[in-house]
TISEPA-933557 format. One record per residue (C-alpha): residue number from 1; residue in three letters; x, y, z. Coordinates in nm, 2 decimals. Example, Ala and Ser with C-alpha at 12.3 -4.5 7.8 and 13.67 -1.06 7.14 Angstrom:
2
@seq=1 type=ALA xx=1.23 yy=-0.45 zz=0.78
@seq=2 type=SER xx=1.37 yy=-0.11 zz=0.71
//
This chain:
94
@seq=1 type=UNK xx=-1.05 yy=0.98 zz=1.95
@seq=2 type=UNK xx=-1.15 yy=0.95 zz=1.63
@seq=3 type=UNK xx=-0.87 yy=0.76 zz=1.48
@seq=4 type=UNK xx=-0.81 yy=0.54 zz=1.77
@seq=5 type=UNK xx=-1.16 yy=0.46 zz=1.73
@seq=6 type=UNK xx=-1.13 yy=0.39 zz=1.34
@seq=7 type=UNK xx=-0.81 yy=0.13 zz=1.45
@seq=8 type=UNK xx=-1.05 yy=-0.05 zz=1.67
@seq=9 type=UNK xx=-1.32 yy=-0.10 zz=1.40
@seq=10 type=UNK xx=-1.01 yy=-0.21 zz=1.18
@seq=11 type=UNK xx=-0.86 yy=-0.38 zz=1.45
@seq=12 type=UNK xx=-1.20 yy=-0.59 zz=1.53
@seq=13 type=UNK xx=-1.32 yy=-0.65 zz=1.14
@seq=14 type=UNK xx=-1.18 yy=-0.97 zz=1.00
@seq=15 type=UNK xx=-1.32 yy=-0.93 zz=0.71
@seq=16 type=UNK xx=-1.16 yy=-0.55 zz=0.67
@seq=17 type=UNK xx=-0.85 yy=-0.67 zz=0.78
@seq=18 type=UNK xx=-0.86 yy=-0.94 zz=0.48
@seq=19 type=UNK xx=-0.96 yy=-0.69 zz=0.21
@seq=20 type=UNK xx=-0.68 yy=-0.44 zz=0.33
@seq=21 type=UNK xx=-0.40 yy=-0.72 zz=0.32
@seq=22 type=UNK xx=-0.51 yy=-0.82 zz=-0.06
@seq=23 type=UNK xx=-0.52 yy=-0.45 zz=-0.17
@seq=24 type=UNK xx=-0.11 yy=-0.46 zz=-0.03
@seq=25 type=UNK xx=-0.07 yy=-0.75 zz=-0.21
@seq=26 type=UNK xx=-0.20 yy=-0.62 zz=-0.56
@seq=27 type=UNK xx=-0.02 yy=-0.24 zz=-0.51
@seq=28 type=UNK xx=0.27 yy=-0.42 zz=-0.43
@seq=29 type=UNK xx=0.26 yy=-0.68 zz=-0.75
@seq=30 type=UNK xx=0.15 yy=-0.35 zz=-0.96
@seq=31 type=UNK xx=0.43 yy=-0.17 zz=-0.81
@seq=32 type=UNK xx=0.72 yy=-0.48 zz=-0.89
@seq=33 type=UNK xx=0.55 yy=-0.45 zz=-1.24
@seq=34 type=UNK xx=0.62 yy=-0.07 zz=-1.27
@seq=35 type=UNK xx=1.01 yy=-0.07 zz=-1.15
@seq=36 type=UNK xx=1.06 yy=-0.41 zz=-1.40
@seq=37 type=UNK xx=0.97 yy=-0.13 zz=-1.64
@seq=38 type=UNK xx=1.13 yy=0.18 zz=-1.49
@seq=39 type=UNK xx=1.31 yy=0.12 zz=-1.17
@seq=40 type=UNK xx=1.35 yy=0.52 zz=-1.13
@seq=41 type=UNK xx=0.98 yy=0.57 zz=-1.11
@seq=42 type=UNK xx=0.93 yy=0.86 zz=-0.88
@seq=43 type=UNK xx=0.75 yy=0.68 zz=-0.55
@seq=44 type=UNK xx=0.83 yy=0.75 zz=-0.22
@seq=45 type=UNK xx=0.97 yy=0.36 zz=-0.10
@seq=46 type=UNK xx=0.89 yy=0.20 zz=-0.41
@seq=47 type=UNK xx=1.08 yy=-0.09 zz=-0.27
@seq=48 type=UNK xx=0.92 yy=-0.14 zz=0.04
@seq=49 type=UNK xx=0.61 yy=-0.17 zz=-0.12
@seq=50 type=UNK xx=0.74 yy=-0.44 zz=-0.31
@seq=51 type=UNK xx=0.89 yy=-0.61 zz=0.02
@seq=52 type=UNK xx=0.49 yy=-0.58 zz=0.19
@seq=53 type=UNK xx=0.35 yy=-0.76 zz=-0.07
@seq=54 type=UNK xx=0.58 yy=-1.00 zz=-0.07
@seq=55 type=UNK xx=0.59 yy=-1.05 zz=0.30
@seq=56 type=UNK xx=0.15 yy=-1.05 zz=0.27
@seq=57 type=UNK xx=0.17 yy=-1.31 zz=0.01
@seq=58 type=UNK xx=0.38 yy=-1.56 zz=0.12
@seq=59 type=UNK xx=0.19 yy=-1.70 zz=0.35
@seq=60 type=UNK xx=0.37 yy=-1.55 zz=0.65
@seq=61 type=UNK xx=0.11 yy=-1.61 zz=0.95
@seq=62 type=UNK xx=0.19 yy=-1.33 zz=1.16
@seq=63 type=UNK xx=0.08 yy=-0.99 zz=1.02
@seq=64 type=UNK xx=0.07 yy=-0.68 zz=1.24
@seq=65 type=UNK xx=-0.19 yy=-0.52 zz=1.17
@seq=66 type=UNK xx=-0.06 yy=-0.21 zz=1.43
@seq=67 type=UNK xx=0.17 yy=-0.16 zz=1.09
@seq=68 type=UNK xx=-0.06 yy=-0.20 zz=0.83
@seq=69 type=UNK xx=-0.24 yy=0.05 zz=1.00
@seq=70 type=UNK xx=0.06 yy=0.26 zz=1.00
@seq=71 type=UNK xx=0.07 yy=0.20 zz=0.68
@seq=72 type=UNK xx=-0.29 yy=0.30 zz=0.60
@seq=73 type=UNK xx=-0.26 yy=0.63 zz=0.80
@seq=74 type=UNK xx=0.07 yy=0.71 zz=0.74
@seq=75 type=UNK xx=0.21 yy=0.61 zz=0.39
@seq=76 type=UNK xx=-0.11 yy=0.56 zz=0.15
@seq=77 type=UNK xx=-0.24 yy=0.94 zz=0.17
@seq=78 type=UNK xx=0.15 yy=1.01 zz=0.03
@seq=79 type=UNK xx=0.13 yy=0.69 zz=-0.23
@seq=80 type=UNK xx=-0.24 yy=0.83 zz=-0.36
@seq=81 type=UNK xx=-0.06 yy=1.13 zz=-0.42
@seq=82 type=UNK xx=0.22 yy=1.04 zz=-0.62
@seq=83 type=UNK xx=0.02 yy=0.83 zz=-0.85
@seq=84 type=UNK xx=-0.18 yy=1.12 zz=-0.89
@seq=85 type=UNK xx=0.08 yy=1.34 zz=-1.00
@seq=86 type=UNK xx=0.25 yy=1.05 zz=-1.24
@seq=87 type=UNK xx=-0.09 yy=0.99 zz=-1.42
@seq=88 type=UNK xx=-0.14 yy=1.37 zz=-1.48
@seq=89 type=UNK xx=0.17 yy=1.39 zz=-1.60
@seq=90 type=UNK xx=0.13 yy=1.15 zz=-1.83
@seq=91 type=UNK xx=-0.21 yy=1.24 zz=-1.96
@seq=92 type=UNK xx=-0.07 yy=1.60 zz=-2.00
@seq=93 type=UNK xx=0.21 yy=1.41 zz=-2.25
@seq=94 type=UNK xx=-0.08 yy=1.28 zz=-2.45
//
């Protein structure tokens, strides 16, 4: 219930909705930043990222936000993740 509940607040906030689209939008530019550097960087869909932000920031007037909240619950805990690990690896280097 929880969850489905959390969707609905998502679902029924405009203003959430907005803020959630523009963080996809600067991941994604951040992310075709990172692979213009090193395309082998170690993200799970590095590409697809990419693709979402481009497909946010285009203008494109039909977002579904059933996906981005797919995307929320499904893909960012992983994402968070792997940045973790790549930063502590590279402060470790230092």
């Amino acid at each position: 219930m929880g969850k489905e509940r959390n969707f609905l607040n998502f679902q029924n906030n405009r203003m959430l909705k907005k803020a959630v689209e523009r963080e996809f939008e600067i991941i994604g530019e951040a992310m075709n930043r990172i692979l213009k550097v090193d395309n082998e960087i170690k993200i799970t869909s590095s590409r697809k990222i990419v693709d979402l932000r481009n497909y946010l920031s285009h203008g494109y007037d039909m977002v579904d936000y059933n996906t981005l909240w797919g995307i929320i619950s499904k893909h960012l805990p992983q994402l968070e993740i792997e940045v973790s690990n790549l930063l502590n690896d590279r402060n470790s280097e230092v």
